[in-house]
C-alpha positions, 0 to 999 in steps of 0.5 A: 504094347503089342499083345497087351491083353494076352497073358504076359502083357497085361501084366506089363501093362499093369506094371508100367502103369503103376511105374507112371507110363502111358501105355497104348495097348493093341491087340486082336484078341485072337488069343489076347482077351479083354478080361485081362485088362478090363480092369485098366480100360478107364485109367486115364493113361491107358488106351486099348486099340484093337488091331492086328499088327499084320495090317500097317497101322500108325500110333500117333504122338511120341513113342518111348519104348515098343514091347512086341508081344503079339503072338500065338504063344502055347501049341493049342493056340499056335496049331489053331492059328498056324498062319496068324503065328508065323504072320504075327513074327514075319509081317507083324514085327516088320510094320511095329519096326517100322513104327519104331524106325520112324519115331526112334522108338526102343524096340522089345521084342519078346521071344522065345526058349523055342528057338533052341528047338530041342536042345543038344546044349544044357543048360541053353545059353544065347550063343547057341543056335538051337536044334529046330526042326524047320518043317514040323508042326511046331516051326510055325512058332519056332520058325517065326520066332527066329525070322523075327530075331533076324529081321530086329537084328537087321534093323538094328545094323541097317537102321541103328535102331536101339533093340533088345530081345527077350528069350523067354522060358517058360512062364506061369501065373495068373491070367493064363487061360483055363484051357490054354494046353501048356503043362502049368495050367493043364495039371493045376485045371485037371488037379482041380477038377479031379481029372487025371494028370496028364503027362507026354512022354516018360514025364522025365523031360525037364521043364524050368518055370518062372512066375510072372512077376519075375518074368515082368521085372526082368523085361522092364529092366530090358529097357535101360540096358542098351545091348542088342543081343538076345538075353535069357529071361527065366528060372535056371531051377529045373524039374521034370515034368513028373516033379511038378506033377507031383508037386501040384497034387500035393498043392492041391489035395489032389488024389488024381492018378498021373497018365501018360500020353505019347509024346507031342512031335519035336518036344524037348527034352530039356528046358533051362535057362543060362541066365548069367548074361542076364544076371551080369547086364540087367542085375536081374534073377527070379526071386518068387519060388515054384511052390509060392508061385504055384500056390498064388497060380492055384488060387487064381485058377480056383477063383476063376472056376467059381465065376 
């Protein structure tokens, strides 16, 4: 598991624990932290390597199933670190394919909604090939993103290496950091400490949010389907960014004002997923609503505050 501490991947290391797989977690901790998986640092079938997957690097031992995670994955991390993020998609994902060639290992690859870049289809399906800016400040993520797809997808054709690749919408929950930028954590920290509500733009952009219990069933279910095109992992119900705001105010007791800042370069307009692909191959749809999943975010969130 590349990118196990981060955000989503402790999640799944979580899950293919309690599903009873070994799982060998590396990470730099560039973006990823030890907190996340401090609780799984003495499970005997849990291992922690830290090691940035740019360098080559060998696992030892029979290897089932390679998740690639690794990566920068909000704009605050990704404009801090623009050459790691396009590292981690170019040289990253090259040296775990490699891994994977060798030991005919299943190769996960988990992208991105950003592909699409801002798109002129709605809701995106994976037939389209995006609207993407590839000299603006959000290419480092986008870009590299995209080399990745094309570079798993030569492997696949060259080597028949077994692959799949998840194109994930956006995804919220607990273990998201307090200070991470992205829309969900902004508002709920800002909601929670009395801060106005930040919002780019007129707020009338569209956003679709699926927690992260969703988003992990979804990946694990990505193992046993043998399809090498890119599938939708995400929730097709779609907001704008106001709505949510709104909504958050009212989970929270919030009586911060909304304020309104120019909008980032190349940010979408709208944001949705088609997941009739997904939901034909993988049997798979998100089930957790925003207000339940919100609520448990929230709590998270508080929690964090007090320590």
């Amino acid at each position: 598991m590349a990118g196990g501490a981060g955000f989503i991947g402790s999640h799944l290391c979580d899950f293919l624990l309690k599903k009873g797989w070994r799982v060998i977690c590396v990470d730099n901790l560039i973006t990823g932290r030890k907190e996340n998986i401090a609780h799984l640092i003495n499970h005997p079938r849990f291992k922690f390597m830290q090691k940035d997957i740019v360098c080559p690097f060998r696992v030892s031992g029979h290897i089932d199933v390679i998740f690639n995670l690794a990566s920068p994955a909000s704009p605050r991390d990704y404009f801090a670190y623009p050459l790691e993020t396009m590292a981690a998609g170019a040289y990253g994902t090259h040296n775990l394919l490699e891994i994977a060639r060798k030991k005919g290992t299943i190769f996960i690859h988990a992208s991105t909604s950003e592909v699409y870049g801002d798109p002129e289809e709605h809701p995106q399906s994976e037939s389209y090939q995006g609207n993407v800016n590839p000299i603006g400040p959000r290419a480092v993520y986008d870009e590299s993103k995209r080399y990745a797809e094309a570079l798993i997808m030569t492997y696949h054709r060259i080597f028949h290496l077994p692959v799949r690749i998840a194109r994930i919408f956006n995804t919220y929950g607990p273990r998201m950091k307090l200070n991470d930028g992205r829309v969900v954590p902004n508002l709920i920290y800002q909601a929670l400490n009395g801060q106005p509500l930040t919002i780019y733009g007129t707020g009338k952009q569209t956003r679709s949010f699926c927690y992260v219990s969703d988003l992990i069933a979804g990946l694990y279910k990505m193992i046993y389907c043998p399809i090498a095109e890119p599938v939708n992992l995400g929730n097709p119900q779609e907001f704008t960014i106001i709505k949510f705001a709104q909504l958050v105010k009212k989970l929270t007791g919030s009586k911060s004002p909304l304020v309104f800042m120019p909008i980032p370069p190349d940010d979408p307009k709208r944001r949705c997923p088609d997941i009739t692909r997904a939901k034909r191959l993988l049997k798979w749809e998100p089930k957790v609503n925003l207000t339940k999943g919100l609520t448990m975010t929230i709590k998270w969130f508080k929690d964090q505050m007090l320590i």
